[in-house]
C-alpha positions in Angstrom: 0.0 0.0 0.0 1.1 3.7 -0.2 3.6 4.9 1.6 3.9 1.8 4.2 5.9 3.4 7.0 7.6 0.1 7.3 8.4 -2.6 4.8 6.3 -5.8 4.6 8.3 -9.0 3.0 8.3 -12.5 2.0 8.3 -16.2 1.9 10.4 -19.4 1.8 12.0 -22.1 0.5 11.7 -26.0 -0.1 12.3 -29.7 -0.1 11.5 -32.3 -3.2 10.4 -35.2 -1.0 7.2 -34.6 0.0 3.4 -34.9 -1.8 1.3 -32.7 -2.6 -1.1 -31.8 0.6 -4.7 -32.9 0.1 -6.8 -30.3 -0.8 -10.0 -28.8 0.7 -10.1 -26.3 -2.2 -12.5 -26.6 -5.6 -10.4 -28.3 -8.2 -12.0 -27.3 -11.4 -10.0 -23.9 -11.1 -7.8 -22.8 -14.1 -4.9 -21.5 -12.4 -2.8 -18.7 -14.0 0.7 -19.0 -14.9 3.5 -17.0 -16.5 4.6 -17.2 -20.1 7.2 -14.8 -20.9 6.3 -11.2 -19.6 2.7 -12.2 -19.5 -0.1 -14.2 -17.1 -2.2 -16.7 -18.8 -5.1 -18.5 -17.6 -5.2 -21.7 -19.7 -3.9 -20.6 -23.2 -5.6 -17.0 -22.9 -3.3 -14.0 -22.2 -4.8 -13.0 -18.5 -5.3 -9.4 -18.0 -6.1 -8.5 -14.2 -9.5 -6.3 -13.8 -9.3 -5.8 -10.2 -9.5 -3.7 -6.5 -7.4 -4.0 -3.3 -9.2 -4.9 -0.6 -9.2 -4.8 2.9 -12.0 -3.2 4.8 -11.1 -1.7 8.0 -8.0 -0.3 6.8 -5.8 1.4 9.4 -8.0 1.5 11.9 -9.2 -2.2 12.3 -6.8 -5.0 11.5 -9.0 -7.9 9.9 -8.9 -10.9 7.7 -11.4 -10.5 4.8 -10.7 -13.4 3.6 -12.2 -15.7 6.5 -15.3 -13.6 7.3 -17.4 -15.0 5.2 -20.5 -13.5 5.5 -18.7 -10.1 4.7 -16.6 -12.0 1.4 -19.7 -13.6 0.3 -21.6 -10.1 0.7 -18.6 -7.9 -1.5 -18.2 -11.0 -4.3 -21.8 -9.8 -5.6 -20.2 -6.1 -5.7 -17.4 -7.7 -7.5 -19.3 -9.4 -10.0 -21.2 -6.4 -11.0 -18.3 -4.7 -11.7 -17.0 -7.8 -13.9 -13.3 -8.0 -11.4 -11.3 -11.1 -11.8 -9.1 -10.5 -9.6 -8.8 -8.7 -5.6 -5.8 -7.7 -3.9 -5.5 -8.4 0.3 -2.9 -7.1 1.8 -2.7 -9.1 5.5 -4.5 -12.4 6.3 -4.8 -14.3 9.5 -2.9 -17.5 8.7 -4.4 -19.3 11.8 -7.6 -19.4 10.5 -9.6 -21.1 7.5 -10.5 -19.7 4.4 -11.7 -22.2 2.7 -15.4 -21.4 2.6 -14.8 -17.6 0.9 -12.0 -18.6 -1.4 -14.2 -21.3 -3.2 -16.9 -18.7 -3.0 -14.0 -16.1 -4.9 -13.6 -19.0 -7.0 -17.1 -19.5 -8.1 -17.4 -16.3 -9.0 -14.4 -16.5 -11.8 -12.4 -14.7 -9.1 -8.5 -14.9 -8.1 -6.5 -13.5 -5.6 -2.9 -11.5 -5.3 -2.1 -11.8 -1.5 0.4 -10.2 0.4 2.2 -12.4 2.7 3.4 -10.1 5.3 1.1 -8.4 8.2 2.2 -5.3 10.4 4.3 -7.2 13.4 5.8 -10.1 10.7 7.4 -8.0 7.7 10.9 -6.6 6.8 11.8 -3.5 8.8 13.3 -1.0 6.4 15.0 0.5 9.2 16.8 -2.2 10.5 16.4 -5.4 7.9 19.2 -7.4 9.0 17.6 -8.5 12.7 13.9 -8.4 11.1 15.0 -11.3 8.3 14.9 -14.1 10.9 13.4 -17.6 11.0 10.4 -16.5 12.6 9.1 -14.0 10.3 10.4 -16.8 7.9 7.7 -19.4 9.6 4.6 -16.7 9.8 4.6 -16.4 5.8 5.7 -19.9 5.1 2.6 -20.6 7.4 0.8 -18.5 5.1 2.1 -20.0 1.6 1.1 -23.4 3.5 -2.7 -21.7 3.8 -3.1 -20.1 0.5 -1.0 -22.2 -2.3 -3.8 -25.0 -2.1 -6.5 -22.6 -4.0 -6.3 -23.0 -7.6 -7.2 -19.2 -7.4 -4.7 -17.8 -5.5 -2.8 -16.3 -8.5 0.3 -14.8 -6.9 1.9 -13.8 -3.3 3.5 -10.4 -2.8 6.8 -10.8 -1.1 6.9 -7.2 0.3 5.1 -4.0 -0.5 6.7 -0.7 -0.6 9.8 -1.7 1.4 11.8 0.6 -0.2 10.4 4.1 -0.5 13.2 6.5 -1.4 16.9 6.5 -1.9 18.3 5.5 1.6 16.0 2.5 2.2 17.4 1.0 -0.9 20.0 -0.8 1.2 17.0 -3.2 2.0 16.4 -4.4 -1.5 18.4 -7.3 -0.8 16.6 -8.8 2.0 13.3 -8.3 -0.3 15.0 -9.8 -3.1 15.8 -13.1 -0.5 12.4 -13.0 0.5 10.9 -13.7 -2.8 14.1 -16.4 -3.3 13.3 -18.4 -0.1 9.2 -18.0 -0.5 9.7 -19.4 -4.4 12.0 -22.4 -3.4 9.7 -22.9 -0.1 6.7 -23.7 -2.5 9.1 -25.8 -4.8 10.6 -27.6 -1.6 6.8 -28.9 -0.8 5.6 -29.5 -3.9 3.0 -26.7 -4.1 2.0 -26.0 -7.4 4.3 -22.9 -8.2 2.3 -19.5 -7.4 4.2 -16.7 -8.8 6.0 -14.6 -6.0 6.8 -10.9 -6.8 7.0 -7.4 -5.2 5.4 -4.1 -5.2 7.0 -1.4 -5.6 6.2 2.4 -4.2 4.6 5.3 -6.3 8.1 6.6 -5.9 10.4 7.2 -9.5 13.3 7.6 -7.6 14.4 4.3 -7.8 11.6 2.3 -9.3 13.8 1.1 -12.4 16.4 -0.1 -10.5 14.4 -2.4 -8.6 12.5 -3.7 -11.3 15.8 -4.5 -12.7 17.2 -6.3 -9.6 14.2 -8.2 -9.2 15.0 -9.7 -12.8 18.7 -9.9 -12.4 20.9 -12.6 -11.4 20.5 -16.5 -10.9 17.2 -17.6 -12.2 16.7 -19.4 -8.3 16.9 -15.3 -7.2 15.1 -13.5 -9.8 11.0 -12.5 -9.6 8.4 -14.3 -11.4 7.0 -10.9 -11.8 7.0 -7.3 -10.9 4.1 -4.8 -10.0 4.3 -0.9 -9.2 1.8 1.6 -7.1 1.0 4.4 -9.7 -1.0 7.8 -8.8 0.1 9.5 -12.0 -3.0 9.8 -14.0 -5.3 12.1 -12.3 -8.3 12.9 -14.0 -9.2 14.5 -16.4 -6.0 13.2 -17.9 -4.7 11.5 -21.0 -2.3 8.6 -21.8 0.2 11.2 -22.5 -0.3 14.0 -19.9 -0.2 11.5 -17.4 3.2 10.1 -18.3 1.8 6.9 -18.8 3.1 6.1 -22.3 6.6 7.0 -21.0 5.8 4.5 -18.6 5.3 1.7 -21.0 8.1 3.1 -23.0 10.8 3.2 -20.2 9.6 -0.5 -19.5 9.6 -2.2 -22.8 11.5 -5.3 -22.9 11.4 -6.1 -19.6 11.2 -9.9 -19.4 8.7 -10.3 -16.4 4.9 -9.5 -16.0 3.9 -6.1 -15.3 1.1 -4.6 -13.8 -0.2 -2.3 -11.0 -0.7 -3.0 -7.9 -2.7 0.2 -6.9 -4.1 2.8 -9.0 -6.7 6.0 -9.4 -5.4 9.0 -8.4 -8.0 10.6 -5.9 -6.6 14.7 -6.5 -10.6 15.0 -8.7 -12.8 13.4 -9.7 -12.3 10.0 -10.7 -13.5 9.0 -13.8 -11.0 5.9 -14.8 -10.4 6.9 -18.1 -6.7 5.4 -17.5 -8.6 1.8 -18.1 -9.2 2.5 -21.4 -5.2 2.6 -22.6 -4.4 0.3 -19.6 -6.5 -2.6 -21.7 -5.7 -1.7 -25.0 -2.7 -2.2 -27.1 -1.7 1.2 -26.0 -0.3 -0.9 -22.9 -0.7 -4.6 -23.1 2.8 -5.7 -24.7 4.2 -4.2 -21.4 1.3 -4.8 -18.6 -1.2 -6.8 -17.5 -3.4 -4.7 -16.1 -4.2 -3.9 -12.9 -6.1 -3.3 -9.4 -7.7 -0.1 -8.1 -7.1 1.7 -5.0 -9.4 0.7 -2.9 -12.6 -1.5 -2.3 -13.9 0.0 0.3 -14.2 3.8 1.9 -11.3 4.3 4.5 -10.2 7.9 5.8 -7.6 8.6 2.6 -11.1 8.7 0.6 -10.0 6.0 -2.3 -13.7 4.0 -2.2 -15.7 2.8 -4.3 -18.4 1.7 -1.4 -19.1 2.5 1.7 -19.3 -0.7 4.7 -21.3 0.2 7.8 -23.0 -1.9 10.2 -22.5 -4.5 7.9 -24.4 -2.9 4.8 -23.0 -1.5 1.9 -23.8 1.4 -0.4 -22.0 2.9 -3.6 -20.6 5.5 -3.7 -20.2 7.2 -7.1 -16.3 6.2 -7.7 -18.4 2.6 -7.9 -20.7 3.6 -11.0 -17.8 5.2 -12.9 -15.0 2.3 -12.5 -17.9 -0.5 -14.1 -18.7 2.1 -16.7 -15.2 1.9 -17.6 -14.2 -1.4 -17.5 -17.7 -2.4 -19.6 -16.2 -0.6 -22.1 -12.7 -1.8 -21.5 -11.2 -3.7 -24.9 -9.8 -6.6 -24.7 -6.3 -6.5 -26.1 -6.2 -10.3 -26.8 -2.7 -11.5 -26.5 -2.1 -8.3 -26.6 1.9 -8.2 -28.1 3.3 -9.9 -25.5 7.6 -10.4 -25.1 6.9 -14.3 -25.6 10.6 -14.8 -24.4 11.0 -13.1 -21.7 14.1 -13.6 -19.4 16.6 -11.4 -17.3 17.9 -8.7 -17.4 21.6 -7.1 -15.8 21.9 -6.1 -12.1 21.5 -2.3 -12.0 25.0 -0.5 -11.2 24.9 1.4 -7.8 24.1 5.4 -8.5 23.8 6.5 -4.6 21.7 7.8 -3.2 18.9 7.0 -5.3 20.0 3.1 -5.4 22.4 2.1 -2.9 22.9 -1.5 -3.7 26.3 -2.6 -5.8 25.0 -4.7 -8.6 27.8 -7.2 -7.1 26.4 -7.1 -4.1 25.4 -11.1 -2.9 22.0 -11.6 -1.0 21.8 -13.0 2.2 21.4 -16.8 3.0 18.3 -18.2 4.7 18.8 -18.2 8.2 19.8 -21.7 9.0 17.2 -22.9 11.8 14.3 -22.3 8.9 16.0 -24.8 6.7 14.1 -27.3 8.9 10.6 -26.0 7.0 11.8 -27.0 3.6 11.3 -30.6 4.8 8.6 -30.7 7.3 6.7 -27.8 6.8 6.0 -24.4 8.2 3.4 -25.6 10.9 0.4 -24.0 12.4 0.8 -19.9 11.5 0.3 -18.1 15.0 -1.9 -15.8 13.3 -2.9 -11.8 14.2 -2.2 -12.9 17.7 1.3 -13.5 17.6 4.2 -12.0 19.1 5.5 -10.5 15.9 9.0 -11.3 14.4 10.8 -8.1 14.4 13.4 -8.6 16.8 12.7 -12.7 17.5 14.6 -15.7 16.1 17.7 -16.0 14.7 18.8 -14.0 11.5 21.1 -14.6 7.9 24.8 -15.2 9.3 26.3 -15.6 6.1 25.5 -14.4 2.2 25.1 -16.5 -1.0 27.3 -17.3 -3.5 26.3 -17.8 -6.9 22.8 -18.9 -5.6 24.3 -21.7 -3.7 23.3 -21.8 0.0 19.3 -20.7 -0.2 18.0 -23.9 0.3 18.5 -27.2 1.7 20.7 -29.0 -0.9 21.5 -25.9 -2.9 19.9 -26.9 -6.0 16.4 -27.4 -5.3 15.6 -25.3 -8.8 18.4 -26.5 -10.8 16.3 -28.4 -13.2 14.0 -25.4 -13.5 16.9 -23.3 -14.0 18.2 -25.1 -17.0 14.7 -24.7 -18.7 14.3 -21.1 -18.0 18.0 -20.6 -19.1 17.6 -21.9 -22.3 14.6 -19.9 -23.4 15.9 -16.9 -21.7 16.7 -13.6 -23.9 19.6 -12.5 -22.1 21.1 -9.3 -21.6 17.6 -7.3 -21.6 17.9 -4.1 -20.3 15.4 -1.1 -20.0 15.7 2.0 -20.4 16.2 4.5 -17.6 12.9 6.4 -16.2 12.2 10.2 -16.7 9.1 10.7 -16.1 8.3 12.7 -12.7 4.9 10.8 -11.8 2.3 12.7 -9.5 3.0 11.1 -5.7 -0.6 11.6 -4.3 -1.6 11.5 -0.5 -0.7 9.1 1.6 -2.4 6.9 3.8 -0.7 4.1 5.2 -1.5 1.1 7.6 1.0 1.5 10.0 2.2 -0.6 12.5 5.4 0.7 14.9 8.7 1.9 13.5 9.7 -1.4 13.7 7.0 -3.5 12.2 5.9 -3.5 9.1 2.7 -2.3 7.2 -0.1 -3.8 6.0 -1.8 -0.9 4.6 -4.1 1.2 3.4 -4.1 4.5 2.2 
């Protein structure tokens, strides 16, 4: 979410010896996958049409994922405005979810989770003590929750970790994150959910870590990216905006793109930035996209209003479903079928303070345990938090040796990706100065990190 005061992160790593868990999920699900710099669902290019929610926001820290009666109440609102897709950014990993996900899933419905909450995330402040093999057992709890639904389409390792130039330095630890949470679901045999990050409404340094994220050993790099963006405020254009510098400055990139908020709230809103985000104006580069935010909180983003249970539109609601009714789609839409990585960005301080040289750290060793038997029961929205617990990275990696168990777990899945890869992919540098609207954030203390809402 915008302007998290503290940085949420991610989660791990993996055995091979293990079977699949049984499932209490529906099974007739398409899942998405990735091909080249695009999601598919089946052999369709898979453009997400979607909101971020979490009612409550700041000021009540809830899982909207197991009340039922509340996700069973909001599906109908997402229906009517034909969403495929809804972003939550904290879930309570001890409890089940079973009953609204299949509900999401009748619906046609997938969702991009955020692993992290408020007391278990990455402290941008201090990252080093906050990557430790508790936080590492709270998302790998949640990964054991989640990866079983057919329409859980990706995790979010972090979310606006890094904000500005100094708090680059953490980029590493995010980057790990994502490493240990991808060879965690290879390690127990999940089917493979793409992992990625999102990245802050911030230009400062926003190229630079969509680089990194694609850089290096294929066991380290993102299965996608996804950016905050408040640039288009209406009444705007695809130009006045800055938006087709934004597809221009990331053209080439070998991972999926999309946004992971959007709809500037400075006017009126009247979403005309759906009309280039699904059309060919966009869709070589992105994949759409989910709009800031479901439900009214105090930054003023919603599209309904929640009170005493009940819901009513507000008028942000009317215009959003006008626009995405007449929303194109882009088909495959131009797609970089190829994909691949890209070079580490070079250091340019203080904007990006991270050597492209620079080696991430190892997995703390006492969480190399869950690889084999499993993260165990999640301790939920009543834990103690992670911040300063457990035992953190004493060591860094090496040529992507020394992340997981036996070193290798993705070695086969390396040599795939390798061969297909277009190496050497490099975009171009960002100009554009994009609008940085208000910000609301979900804070939790200095040292914990946010799950939050504007």
């Amino acid at each position: 979410m915008k302007g998290s005061i503290i940085a949420t992160a991610l989660t791990v790593s993996a055995s091979t010896v293990l079977a699949a868990p049984s499932l209490s999920a529906r099974d007739d699900i398409t899942p998405i996958t990735v091909k080249g710099n695009a999601f598919f669902k089946g052999n369709e290019r898979f453009y997400m049409r979607g909101v971020d929610y979490q009612p409550g926001g700041s000021s009540k820290l809830a899982d909207p994922i197991a009340d039922v009666e509340g996700c069973k109440r909001d599906i109908e609102k997402f229906k009517d405005l034909g969403l495929n897709t809804i972003r939550v950014y904290s879930v309570d990993n001890s409890k089940d979810h079973d009953e609204c996900m299949n509900a999401l899933a009748d619906a046609g419905i997938y969702l991009v989770l955020d692993v992290n909450t408020p007391d278990y995330s990455i402290n941008r402040e201090n990252p080093g003590p906050s990557y430790n093999d508790v936080y590492l057992q709270y998302i790998f709890a949640t990964v054991d929750k989640f990866a079983k639904y057919k329409n859980t389409l990706a995790f979010f390792s972090g979310n606006e970790v890094i904000n500005d130039g100094p708090s680059s330095v953490t980029a590493p630890y995010v980057k790990a994150v994502t490493r240990d949470l991808r060879n965690y679901i290879r390690a127990r045999n999940y089917r493979e959910v793409p992992v990625g990050y999102s990245a802050a409404d911030v230009d400062t340094n926003r190229r630079e870590m969509a680089e990194y994220m694609n850089c290096g050993t294929d066991e380290e790099r993102s299965d996608f990216f996804a950016f905050n963006d408040y640039s288009w405020c209406s009444p705007s254009s695809f130009k006045t905006s800055g938006w087709d510098q934004k597809v221009k400055n990331f053209t080439g990139y070998g991972l999926p793109l999309f946004l992971s908020e959007y709809g500037c709230n400075t006017n009126k809103r009247d979403f005309g930035e759906v009309a280039s985000l699904y059309s060919t104006q966009m869709s070589a580069v992105y994949s759409g996209g989910l709009v800031y935010e479901y439900s009214q909180e105090p930054s003023d983003y919603g599209l309904v209003e929640i009170k005493n249970g009940k819901l009513s539109d507000l008028p942000d609601f009317a215009a959003l479903k006008s626009a995405l009714a007449k929303a194109n789609d882009p088909g495959d839409g131009g797609y970089n079928k190829t994909g691949g990585p890209n070079p580490c960005p070079a250091r340019n301080a203080p904007n990006w303070d991270v050597d492209a040289a620079d080696k991430l750290p190892a997995m703390p060793e006492p969480a190399k345990k869950y690889f084999e038997n499993g993260a165990g029961d999640g301790p939920g929205f009543d834990g103690d938090g992670s911040q300063n617990a457990g035992s953190q990275s004493t060591s860094q990696t090496t040529n992507g040796e020394g992340n997981t168990v036996s070193g290798d777990l993705s070695s086969e899945a390396n040599a795939e990706g390798s061969d297909g890869a277009a190496t050497g992919l490099q975009i171009p540098s960002l100009t554009m100065a994009p609008a940085f609207v208000g910000l609301v954030t979900i804070m939790s203390t200095l040292v914990g990190a946010g799950v939050v809402l504007i």
